[in-house]
VEXKOLTI-511936 format. One line per 3 residues: their letters; for each residue y, x, z of C-alpha. Coordinates in Angstrom, 1 decimal. Layout:
A) Y,X,Z | ...
This chain:
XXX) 0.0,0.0,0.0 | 3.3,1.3,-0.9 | 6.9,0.5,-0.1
XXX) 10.0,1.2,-2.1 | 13.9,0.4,-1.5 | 16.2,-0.4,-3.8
XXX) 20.0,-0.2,-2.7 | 21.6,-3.0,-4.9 | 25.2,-2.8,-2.5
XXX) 26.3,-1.7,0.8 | 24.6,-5.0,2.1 | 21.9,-6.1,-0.5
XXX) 18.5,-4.3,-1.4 | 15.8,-5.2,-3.7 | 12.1,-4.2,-1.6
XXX) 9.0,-3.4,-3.8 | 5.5,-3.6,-2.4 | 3.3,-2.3,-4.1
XXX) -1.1,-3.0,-3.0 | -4.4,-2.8,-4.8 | -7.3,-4.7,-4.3
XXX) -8.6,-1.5,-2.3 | -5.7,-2.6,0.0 | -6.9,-6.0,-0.1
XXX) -10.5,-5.9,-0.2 | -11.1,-6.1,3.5 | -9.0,-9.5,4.1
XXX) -11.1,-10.6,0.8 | -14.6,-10.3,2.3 | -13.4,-11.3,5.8
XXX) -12.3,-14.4,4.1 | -15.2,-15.1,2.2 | -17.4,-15.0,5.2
XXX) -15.1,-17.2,7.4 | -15.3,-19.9,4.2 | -19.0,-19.4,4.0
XXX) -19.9,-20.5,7.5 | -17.6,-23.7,6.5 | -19.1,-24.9,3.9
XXX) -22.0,-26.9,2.9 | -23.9,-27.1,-0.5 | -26.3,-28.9,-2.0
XXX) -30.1,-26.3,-2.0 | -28.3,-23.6,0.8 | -28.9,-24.6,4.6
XXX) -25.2,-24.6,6.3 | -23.2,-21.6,5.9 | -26.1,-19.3,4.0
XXX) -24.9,-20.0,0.7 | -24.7,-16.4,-1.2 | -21.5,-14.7,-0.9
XXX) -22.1,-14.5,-4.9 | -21.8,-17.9,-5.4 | -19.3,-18.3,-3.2
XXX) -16.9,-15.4,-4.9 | -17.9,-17.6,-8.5 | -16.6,-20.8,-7.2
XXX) -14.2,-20.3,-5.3 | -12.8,-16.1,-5.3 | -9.8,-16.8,-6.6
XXX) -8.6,-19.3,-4.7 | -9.2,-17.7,-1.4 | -7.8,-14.5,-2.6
XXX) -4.6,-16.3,-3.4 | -4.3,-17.7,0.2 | -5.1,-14.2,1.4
XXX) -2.2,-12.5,-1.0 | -0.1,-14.4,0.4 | -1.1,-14.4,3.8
XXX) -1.0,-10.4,3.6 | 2.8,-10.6,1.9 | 3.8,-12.4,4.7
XXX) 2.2,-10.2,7.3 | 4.0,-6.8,5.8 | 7.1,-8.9,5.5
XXX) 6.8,-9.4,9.0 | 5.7,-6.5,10.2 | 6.7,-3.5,7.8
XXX) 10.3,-4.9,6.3 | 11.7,-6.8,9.1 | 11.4,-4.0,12.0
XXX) 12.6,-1.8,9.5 | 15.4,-3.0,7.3 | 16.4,-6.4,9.5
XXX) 16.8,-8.7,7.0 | 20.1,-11.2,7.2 | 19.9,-14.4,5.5
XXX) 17.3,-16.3,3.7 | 15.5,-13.6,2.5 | 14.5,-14.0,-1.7
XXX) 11.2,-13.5,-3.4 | 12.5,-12.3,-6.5 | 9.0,-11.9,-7.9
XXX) 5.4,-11.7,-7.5 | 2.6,-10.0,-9.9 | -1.1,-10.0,-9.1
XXX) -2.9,-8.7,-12.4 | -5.3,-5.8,-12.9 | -6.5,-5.7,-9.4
XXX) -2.7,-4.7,-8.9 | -0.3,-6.9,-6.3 | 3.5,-6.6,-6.8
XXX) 6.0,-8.3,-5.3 | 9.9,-8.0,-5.3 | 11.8,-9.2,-2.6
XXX) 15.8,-9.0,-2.6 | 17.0,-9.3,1.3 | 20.4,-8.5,3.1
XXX) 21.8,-5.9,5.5 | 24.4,-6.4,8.1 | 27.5,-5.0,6.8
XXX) 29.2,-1.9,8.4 | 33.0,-1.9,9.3 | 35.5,-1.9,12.4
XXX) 37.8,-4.8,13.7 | 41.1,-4.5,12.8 | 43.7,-4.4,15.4
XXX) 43.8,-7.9,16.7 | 47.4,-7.0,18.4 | 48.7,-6.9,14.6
XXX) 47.3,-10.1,14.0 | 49.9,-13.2,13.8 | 48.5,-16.4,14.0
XXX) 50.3,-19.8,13.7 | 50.3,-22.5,16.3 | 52.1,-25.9,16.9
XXX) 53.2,-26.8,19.9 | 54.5,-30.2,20.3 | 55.8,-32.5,23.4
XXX) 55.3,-36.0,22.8 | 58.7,-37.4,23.0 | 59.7,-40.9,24.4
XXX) 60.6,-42.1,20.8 | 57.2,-41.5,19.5 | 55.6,-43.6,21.9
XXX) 58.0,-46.4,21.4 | 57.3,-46.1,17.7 | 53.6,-46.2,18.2
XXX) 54.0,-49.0,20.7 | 56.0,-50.8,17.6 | 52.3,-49.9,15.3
XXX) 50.9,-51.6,18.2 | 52.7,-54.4,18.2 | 52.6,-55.1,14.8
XXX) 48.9,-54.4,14.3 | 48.2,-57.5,16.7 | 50.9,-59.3,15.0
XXX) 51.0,-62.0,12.1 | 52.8,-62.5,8.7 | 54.5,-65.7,8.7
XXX) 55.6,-67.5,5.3 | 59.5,-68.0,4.8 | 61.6,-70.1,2.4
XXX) 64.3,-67.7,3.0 | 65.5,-65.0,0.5 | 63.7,-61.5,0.3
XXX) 65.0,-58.9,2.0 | 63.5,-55.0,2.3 | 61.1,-56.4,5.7
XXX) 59.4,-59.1,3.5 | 56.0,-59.0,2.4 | 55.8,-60.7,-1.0
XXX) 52.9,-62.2,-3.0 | 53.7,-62.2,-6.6 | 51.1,-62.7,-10.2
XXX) 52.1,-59.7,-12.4 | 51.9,-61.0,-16.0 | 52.1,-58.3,-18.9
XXX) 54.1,-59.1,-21.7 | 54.5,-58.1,-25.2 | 57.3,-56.8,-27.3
XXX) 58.9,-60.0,-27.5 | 58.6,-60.7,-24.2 | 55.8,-63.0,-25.0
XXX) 53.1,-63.4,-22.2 | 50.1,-61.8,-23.3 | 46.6,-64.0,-22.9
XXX) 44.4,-62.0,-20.5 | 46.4,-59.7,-18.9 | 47.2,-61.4,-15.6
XXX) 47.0,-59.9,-12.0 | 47.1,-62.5,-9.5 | 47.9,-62.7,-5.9
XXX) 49.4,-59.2,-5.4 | 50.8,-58.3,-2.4 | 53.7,-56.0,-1.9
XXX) 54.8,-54.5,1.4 | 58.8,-54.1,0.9 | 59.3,-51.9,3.5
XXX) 56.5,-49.3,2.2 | 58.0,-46.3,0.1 | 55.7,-47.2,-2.8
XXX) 57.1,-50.8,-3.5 | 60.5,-48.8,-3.9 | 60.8,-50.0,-7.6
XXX) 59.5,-53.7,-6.5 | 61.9,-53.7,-3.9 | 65.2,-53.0,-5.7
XXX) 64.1,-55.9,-8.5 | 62.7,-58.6,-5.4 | 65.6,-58.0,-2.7
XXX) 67.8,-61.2,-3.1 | 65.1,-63.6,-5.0 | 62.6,-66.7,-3.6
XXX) 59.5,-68.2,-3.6 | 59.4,-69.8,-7.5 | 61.4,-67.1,-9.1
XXX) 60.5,-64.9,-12.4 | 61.3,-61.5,-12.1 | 61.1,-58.9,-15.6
XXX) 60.4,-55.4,-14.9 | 61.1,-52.4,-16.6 | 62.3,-54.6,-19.9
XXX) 63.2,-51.0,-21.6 | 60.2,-49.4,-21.2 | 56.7,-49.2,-23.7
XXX) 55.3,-52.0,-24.5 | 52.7,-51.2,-22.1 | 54.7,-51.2,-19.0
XXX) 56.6,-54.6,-19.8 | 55.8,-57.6,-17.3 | 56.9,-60.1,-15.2
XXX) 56.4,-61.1,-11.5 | 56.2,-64.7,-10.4 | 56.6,-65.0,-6.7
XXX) 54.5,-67.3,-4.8 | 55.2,-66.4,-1.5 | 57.8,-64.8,0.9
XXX) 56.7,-63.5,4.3 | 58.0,-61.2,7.5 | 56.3,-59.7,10.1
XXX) 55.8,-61.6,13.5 | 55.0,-58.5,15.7 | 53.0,-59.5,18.8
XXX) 54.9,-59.6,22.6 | 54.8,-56.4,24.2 | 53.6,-57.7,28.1
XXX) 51.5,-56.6,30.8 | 47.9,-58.7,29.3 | 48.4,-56.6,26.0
XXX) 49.0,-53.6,27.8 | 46.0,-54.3,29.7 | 44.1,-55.1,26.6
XXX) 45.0,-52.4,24.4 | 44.3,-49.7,27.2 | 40.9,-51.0,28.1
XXX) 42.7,-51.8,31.3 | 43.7,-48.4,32.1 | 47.2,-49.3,32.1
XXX) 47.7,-52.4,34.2 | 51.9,-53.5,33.0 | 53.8,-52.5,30.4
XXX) 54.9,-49.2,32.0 | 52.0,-47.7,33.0 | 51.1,-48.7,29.3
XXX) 53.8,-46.6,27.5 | 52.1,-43.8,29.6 | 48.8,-44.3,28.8
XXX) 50.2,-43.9,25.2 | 51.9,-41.1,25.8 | 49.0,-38.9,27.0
XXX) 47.1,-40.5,24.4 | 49.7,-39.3,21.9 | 50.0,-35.9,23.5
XXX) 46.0,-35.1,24.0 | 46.0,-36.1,20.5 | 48.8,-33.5,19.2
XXX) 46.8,-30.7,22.2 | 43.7,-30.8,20.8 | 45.0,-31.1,16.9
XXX) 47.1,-27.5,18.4 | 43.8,-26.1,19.5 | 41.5,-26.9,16.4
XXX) 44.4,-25.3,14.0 | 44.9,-22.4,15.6 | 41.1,-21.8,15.6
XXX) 41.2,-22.8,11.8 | 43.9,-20.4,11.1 | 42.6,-17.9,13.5
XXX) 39.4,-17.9,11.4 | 41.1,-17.4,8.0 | 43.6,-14.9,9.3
XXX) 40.3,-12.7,10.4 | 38.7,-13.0,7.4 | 41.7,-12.1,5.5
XXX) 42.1,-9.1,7.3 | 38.6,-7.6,6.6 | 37.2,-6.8,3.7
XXX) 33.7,-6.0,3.4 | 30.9,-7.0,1.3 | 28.4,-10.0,2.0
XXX) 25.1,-10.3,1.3 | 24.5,-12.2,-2.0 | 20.5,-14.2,-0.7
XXX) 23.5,-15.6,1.9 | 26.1,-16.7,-0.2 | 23.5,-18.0,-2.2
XXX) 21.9,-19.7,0.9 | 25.3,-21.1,2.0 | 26.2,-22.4,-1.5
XXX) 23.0,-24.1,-1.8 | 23.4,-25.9,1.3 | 27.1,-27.3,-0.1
XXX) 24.7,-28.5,-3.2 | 22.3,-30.6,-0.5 | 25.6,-31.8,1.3
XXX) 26.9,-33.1,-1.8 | 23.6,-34.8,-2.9 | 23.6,-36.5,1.3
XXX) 27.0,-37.5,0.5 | 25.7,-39.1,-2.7 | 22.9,-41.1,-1.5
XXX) 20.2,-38.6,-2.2 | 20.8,-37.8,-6.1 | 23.5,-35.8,-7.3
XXX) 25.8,-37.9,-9.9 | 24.8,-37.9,-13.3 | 27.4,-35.4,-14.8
XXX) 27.5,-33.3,-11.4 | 27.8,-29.7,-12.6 | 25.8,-27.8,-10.1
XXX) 26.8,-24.0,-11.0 | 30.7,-25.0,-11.6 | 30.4,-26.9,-8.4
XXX) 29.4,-23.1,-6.4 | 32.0,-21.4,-8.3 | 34.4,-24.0,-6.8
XXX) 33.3,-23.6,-3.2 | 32.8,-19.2,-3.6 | 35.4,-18.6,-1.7
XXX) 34.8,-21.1,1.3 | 30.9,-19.6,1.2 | 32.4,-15.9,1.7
XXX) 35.0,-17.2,4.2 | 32.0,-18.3,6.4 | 29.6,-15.9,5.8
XXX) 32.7,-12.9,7.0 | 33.4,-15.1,10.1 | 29.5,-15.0,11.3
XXX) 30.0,-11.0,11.1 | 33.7,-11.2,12.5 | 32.3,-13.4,15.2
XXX) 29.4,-10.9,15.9 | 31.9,-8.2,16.7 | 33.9,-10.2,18.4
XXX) 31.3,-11.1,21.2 | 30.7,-7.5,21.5 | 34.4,-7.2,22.1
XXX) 34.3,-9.5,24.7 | 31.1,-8.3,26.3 | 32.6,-9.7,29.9
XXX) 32.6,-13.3,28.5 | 30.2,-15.2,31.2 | 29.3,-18.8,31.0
XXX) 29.1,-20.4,34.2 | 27.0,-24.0,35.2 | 30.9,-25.2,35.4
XXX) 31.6,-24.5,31.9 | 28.3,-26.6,30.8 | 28.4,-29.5,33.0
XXX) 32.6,-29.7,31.8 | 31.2,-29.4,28.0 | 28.4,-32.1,28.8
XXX) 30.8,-34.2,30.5 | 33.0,-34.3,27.1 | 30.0,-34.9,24.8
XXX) 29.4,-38.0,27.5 | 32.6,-39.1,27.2 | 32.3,-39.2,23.5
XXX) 29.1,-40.7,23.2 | 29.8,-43.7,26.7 | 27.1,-42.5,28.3
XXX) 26.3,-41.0,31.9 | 26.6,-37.4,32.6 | 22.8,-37.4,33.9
XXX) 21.9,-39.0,30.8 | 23.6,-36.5,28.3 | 22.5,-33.5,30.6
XXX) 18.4,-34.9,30.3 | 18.9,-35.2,26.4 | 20.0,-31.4,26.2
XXX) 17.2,-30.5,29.0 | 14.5,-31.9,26.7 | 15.7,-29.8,23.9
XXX) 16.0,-26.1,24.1 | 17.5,-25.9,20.5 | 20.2,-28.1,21.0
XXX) 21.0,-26.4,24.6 | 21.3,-23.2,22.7 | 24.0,-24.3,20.3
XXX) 25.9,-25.8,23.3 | 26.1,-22.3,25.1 | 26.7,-20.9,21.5
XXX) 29.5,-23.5,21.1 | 31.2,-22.4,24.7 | 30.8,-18.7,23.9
XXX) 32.8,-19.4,20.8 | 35.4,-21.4,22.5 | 35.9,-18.5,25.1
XXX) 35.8,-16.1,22.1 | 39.0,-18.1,21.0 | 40.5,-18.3,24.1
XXX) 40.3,-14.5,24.4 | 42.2,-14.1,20.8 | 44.8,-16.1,21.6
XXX) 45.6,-13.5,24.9 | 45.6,-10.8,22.3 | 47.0,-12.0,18.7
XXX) 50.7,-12.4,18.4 | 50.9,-16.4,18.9 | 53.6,-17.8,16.6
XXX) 54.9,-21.1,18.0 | 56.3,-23.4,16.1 | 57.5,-26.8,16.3
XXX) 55.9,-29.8,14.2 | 58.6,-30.1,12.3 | 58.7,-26.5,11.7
XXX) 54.7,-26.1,11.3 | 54.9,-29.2,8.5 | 57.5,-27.3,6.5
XXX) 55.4,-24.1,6.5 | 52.3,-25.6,5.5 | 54.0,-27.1,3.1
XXX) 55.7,-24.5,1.6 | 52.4,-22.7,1.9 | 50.8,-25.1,-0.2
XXX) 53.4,-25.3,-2.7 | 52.9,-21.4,-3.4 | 49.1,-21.7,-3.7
XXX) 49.9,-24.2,-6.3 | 52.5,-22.6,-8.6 | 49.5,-19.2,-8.4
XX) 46.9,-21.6,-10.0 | 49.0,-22.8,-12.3
């Protein structure tokens, strides 16, 4: 048996093992005298049937099983010790002719670099006090969430809701058979009825309103309006507040508090998963290193089965599989860097400790989330060692974050100010692909 190496990159080889039947022979005749005691056939008393026969009928099928029992017993024992595969390892081939076995398998290597200076690293973060406006202007959401529309007779003003039939018409202003959309409702006070609203302002229920008379003929029509209402917001008082807040706020002032922590646990924890967002993507950024390709491959493939769970089990008809990875590439390598990144960042913070406080506060929230009891959640995690791991795995990585954030160069910014950055940002990434 024989071993060869092939460095494809820094973090990807191509391993050759190479076996004869010499090799091989043992597991072959160990084999066929384990299947000979098992079987029974018709003039041989059970398990005396020749070896002979047994090699005519069925040799190649056992030595099949056995290849590939052996393949997986060097992979295991010769190539992982040695080389530590990373990722989904890939059989790129495998050969058994002329009493010759062959097979090529293309794994990856853990790539080699440094962190970069984490003190040099700026990292974004919105902070945001929830401020007595907002909560009245939720409040108003509130209000008008449990509130009706009411029909008027009065004239249309920018606060109406109006329910017109858009008829098309044609070049002479004609009415054209067919082409009628009935019962369409148009929120006045919404920025995209802005066109509507300028035309409706001013009319009533029974009027005929032309649009856009010196446009194409394909944008010619008229409105009929069939009805005129205005929002009837609900009373703000203590039974709503008591409702609304699963009666955790008990009068309407321990209501507009309830809202407000709402609001500003909301705008916290939105802070929180940003800044671990950008934190990720300002790491990656910042190293460059090679990935291995069997994991890139392996992540890409998984967006592929995502996209056929999000599709009800089939991919759509004209779904373009390879254009699709090309797409998500950069995403792929994004993750793949962060699992490495991550890696040395646990080493960094070797003092990180999780305590039985930091579990049962992490259980507590997944009870919370799910309305069940503490003791409950906690027995569904004791019954599953998997799923315990990834909760310790998700609190080391929280930690992880917390530790950044003592040691990256924090830039705080308002909302208003984080909106108009991201924007801006965006705007730039634009105008480059264009």
């Amino acid at each position: 048996m024989n071993i060869t190496v092939q460095e494809l990159t820094s973090v990807d080889k191509e391993i050759k093992i190479e076996a004869s039947r010499e090799d091989l022979t043992p597991k072959f005749e160990k084999a066929i005298r384990k299947y000979r005691g098992q079987i029974n056939m018709p003039g041989f008393r059970p398990g005396k049937t020749p070896l002979g026969i047994i090699k005519k009928r069925f040799g190649k099928e056992i030595e099949l099983e056995e290849i590939n029992s052996y393949i997986q017993e060097i992979y295991e024992k010769e190539i992982v010790p040695e080389y530590e595969p990373i990722g989904e390892t890939q059989m790129v081939n495998m050969n058994w002719e002329n009493d010759m076995l062959e097979v090529v398998f293309k794994v990856g290597a853990k790539p080699d670099f440094e962190l970069k200076e984490l003190e040099e690293i700026t990292i974004d973060k919105m902070v945001h006090d929830v401020a007595d406006e907002e909560v009245e202007e939720e409040i108003d959401r509130t209000l008008e969430r449990k509130g009706n529309w009411e029909e008027i007779a009065e004239k249309i003003t920018e606060e109406c809701r109006v329910t017109v039939d858009a008829i098309s018409l044609d070049k002479d202003g004609n009415p054209i058979e067919g082409e009628k959309d009935e019962n369409q409702k148009l929120d006045l006070r919404q920025d995209a009825a802005k066109e509507f609203r300028e035309k409706l302002v001013g009319k009533k229920a029974g009027d005929v309103v032309k649009m856009d008379e010196e446009e194409d003929e394909t944008s010619r029509f008229e409105m009929h309006i069939k009805k005129v209402e205005v929002m009837k917001k609900a009373e703000l008082d203590d039974e709503l507040a008591k409702q609304q807040s699963n009666g955790q706020a008990k009068n309407v002032d321990e209501f507009r508090g309830f809202i407000k922590s709402q609001m500003q646990q909301y705008y916290d924890q939105s802070s929180v998963d940003m800044f671990r967002q950008f934190t990720i993507d300002e790491l990656t950024n910042a190293h460059d290193f090679e990935i291995p390709e069997v994991m890139k491959d392996q992540i890409l493939n998984s967006y592929v089965e995502y996209a056929k769970q999000q599709s009800g089990g089939n991919l759509p008809e004209n779904f373009d599989v390879e254009e699709y990875k090309e797409k998500m590439n950069d995403q792929a390598v994004r993750e793949i860097k962060w699992v490495f990144i991550s890696q040395k960042l646990q080493e960094k913070f070797d003092d990180i400790e999780i305590k039985p406080e930091d579990i049962d506060e992490y259980l507590g929230a997944e009870a919370a989330r799910y309305g069940v009891t503490l003791d409950q959640i906690r027995n569904v995690y004791s019954q599953n060692p998997s799923q315990l791991e990834s909760l310790r795995t998700n609190i080391r990585e929280s930690k992880i974050f917390d530790k950044l954030a003592e040691v990256v160069k924090v830039n705080e910014l308002s909302k208003e100010e984080f909106r108009k950055k991201r924007e801006t940002e965006k705007e730039n990434e634009t105008q480059k692909s264009e």
